[in-house]
C-alpha positions in Angstrom: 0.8 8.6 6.4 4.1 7.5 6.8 7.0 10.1 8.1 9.6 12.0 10.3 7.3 12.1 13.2 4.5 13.7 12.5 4.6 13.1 8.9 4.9 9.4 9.3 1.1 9.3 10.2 0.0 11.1 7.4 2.0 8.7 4.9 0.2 5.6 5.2 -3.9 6.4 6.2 -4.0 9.7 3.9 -1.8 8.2 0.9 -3.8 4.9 1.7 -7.3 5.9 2.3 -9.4 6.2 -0.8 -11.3 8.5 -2.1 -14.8 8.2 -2.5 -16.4 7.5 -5.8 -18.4 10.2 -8.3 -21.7 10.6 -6.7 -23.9 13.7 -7.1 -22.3 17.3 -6.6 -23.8 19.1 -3.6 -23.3 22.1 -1.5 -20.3 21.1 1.0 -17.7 23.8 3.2 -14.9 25.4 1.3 -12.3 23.8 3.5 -12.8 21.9 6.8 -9.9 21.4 9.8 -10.0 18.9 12.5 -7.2 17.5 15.0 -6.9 13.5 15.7 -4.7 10.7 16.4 -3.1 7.8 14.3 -1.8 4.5 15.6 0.1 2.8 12.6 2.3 -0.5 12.5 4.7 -0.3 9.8 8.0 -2.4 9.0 11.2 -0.3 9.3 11.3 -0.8 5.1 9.5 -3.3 2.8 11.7 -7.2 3.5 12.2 -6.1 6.9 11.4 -8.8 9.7 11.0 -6.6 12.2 8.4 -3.6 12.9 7.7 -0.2 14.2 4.5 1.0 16.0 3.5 4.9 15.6 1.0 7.0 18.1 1.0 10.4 15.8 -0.5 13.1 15.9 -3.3 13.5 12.7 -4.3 16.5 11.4 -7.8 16.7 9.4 -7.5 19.0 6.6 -10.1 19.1 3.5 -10.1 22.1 0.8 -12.0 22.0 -2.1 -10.5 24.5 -4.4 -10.6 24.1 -8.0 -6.9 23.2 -8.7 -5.8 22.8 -5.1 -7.3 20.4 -3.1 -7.0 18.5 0.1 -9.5 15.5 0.7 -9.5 11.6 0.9 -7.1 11.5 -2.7 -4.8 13.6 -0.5 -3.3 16.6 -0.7 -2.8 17.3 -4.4 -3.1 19.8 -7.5 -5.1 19.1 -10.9 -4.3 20.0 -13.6 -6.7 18.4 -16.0 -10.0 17.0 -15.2 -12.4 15.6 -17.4 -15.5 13.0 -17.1 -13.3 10.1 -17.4 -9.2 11.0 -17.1 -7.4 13.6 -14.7 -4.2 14.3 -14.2 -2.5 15.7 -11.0 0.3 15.5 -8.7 1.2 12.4 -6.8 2.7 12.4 -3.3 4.3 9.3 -1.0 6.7 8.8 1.8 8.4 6.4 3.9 9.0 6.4 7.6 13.0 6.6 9.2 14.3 3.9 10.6 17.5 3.8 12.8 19.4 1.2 12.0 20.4 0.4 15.8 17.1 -1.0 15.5 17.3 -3.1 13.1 19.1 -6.9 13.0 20.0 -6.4 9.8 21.2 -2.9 9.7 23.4 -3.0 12.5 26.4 -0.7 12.0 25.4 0.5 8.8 24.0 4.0 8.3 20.3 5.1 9.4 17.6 5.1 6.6 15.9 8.7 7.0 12.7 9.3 5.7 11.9 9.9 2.3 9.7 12.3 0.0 8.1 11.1 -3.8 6.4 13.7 -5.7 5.8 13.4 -9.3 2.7 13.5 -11.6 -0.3 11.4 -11.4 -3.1 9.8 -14.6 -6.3 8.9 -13.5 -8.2 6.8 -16.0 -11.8 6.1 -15.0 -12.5 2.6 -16.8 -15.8 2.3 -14.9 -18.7 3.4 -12.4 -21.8 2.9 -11.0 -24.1 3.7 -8.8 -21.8 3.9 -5.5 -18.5 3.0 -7.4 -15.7 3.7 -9.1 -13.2 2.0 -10.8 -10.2 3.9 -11.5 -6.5 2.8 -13.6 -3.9 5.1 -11.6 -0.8 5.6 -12.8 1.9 7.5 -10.3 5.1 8.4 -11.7 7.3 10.3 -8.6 11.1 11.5 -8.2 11.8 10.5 -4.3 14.5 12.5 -2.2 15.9 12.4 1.3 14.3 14.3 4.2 17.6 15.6 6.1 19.8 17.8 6.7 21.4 17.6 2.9 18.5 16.8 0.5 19.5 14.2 -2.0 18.0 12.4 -4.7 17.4 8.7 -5.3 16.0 8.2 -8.2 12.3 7.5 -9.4 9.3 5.1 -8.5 6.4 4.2 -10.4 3.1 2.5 -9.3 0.5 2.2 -11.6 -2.5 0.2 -9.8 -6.2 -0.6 -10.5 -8.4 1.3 -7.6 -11.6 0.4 -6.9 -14.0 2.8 -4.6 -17.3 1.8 -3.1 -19.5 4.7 -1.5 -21.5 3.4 1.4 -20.9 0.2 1.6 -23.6 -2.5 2.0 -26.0 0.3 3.3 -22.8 0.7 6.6 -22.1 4.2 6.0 -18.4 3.6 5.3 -16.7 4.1 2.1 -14.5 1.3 0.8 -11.2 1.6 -0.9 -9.5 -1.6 -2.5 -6.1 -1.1 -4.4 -3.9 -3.3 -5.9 -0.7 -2.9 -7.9 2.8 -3.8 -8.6 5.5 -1.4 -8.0 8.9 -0.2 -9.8 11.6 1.2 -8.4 15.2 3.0 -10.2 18.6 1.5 -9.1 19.5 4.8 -7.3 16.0 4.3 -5.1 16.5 0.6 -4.6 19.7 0.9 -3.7 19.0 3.6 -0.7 17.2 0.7 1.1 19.0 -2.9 0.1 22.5 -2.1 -1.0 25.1 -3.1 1.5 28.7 -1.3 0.7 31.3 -3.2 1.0 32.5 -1.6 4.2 29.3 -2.1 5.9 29.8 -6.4 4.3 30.2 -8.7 7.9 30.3 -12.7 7.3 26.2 -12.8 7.6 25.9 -9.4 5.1 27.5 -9.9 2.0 28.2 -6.4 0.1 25.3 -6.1 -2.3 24.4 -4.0 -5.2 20.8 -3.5 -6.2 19.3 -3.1 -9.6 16.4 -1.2 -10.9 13.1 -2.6 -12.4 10.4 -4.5 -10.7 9.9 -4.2 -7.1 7.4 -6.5 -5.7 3.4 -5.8 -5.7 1.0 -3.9 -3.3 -2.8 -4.6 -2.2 -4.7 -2.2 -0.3 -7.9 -2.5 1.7 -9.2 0.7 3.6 -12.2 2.2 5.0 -13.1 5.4 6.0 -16.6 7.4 7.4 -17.6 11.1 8.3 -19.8 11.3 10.9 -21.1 14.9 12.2 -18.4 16.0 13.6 -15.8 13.5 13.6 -13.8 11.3 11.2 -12.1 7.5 11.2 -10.2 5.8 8.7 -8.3 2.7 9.2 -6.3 1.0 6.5 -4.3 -3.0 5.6 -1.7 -3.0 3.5 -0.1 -6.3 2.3 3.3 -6.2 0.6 5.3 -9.1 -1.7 8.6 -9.1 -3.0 8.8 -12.3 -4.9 10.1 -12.0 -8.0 11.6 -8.1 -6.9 14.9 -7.2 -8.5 16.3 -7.1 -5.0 15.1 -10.1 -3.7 18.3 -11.6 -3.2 19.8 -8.7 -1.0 20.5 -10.1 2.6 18.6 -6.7 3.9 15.6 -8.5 2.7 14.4 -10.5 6.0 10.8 -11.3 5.1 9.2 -11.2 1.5 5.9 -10.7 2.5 4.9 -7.9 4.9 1.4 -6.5 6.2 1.0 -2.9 7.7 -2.2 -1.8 8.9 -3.6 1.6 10.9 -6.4 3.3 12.8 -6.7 6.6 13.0 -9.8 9.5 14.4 -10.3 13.0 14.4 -12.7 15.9 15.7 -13.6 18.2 12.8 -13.7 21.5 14.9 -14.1 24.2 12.2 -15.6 24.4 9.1 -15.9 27.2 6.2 -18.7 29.3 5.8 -18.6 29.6 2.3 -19.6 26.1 -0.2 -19.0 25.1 -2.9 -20.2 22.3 -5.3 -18.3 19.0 -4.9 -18.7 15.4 -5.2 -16.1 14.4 -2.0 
């Protein structure tokens, strides 16, 4: 849950939290709604030395339609569904940061936050009892969350998911992700070109090229209780070996976010229907 405000929370737990692995269908509420909060620590943009913390408001919202749907995959639409591959619609962010608050930033223009949307294959290699083990592959256009809307080009992050339902007998459902990332030039160079006018003695002017960007591993759990839900999330990030490595906006190669978050499920559906999450 990472976004403007409010949507910064639901960036980095909902995009981060897993979903739980196929288990038997039962009888479960057409759509549930609960209110919580998030705390999140985030650095102002992957290579940044310095970070943000986040107290956000978290809205709970599940709804298990049969093309839309809203649960611990996140908010998405599926459009093909079969025992072993899906395919839907992928969705990630990342938070603003003002560059008054950054070291490395200074003068240059504010990063605002960003949108990726794009389709989504979900190839089920394996399960078990209690697990999953999924091949993801994400393919999103990102865009600007301003005033102007612009374009920046494309990510991709294909990554091998692996879900675990209950947990050594805990109750909590276990998410562990792990993946490298790409990037376009146009999306790299939103967050580690420097233009020549914004070049000082300690920022050289910088242009960024496409390809790979680093790698991603992901550790989350997550539990429904009666009436309430928690979910807390670590995310490590590396950018050895990234296309950008080199740019003097990269502070720090390695990076680790992390995040807690609750909420009180206040209402639920009265109609069911037949699910497996």
């Amino acid at each position: 849950m990472r976004r403007l405000a409010g949507n910064a929370c639901i960036a980095s737990l909902v995009a981060c939290t897993a979903s739980p692995p196929v288990s038997a269908e039962v009888q479960r509420p057409l759509w549930e709604l609960g209110l919580g909060a998030a705390g999140l620590r985030l650095p102002h943009y992957r290579g940044a030395d310095q970070s943000h913390d986040w107290l956000l408001p978290l809205p709970y919202v599940v709804y298990r339609g049969k093309i839309f749907k809203a649960d611990r995959d996140g908010a998405r639409a599926v459009l093909f569904e079969s025992d072993r591959l899906d395919f839907d619609l992928s969705l990630a962010a990342t938070a603003p940061t003002r560059s008054e608050d950054n070291d490395a930033r200074q003068g240059m223009s504010d990063l605002a936050p960003t949108l990726e949307l794009g389709p989504n294959l979900n190839w089920t290699a394996a399960r078990g009892t209690g697990w999953t083990l999924q091949l993801r592959a994400p393919l999103r256009a990102a865009l600007t969350l301003e005033s102007h809307v612009r374009g920046i080009g494309w990510t991709a992050t294909p990554n091998l998911s692996l879900d675990v339902e209950n947990a050594g007998g805990s109750g909590w459902n276990l998410g562990l992700m792990s993946g490298p990332l790409f990037g376009s030039r146009r999306f790299n160079a939103y967050f580690y070109d420097v233009p020549a006018a914004d070049a000082t003695a300690d920022r050289p002017a910088y242009r960024s090229r496409g390809g790979y960007a680093g790698a991603q591993a992901t550790a989350t759990l997550s539990r429904r209780f009666e009436r309430t839900w928690a979910g807390l999330f670590v995310r490590y990030d590396t950018l050895h070996g990234a296309r950008f490595a080199d740019s003097p906006l990269v502070r720090q190669r390695d990076n680790l976010s992390f995040g807690i978050a609750f909420s009180w499920v206040f209402a639920t559906s009265s109609e069911t229907v037949s699910s497996d999450r």
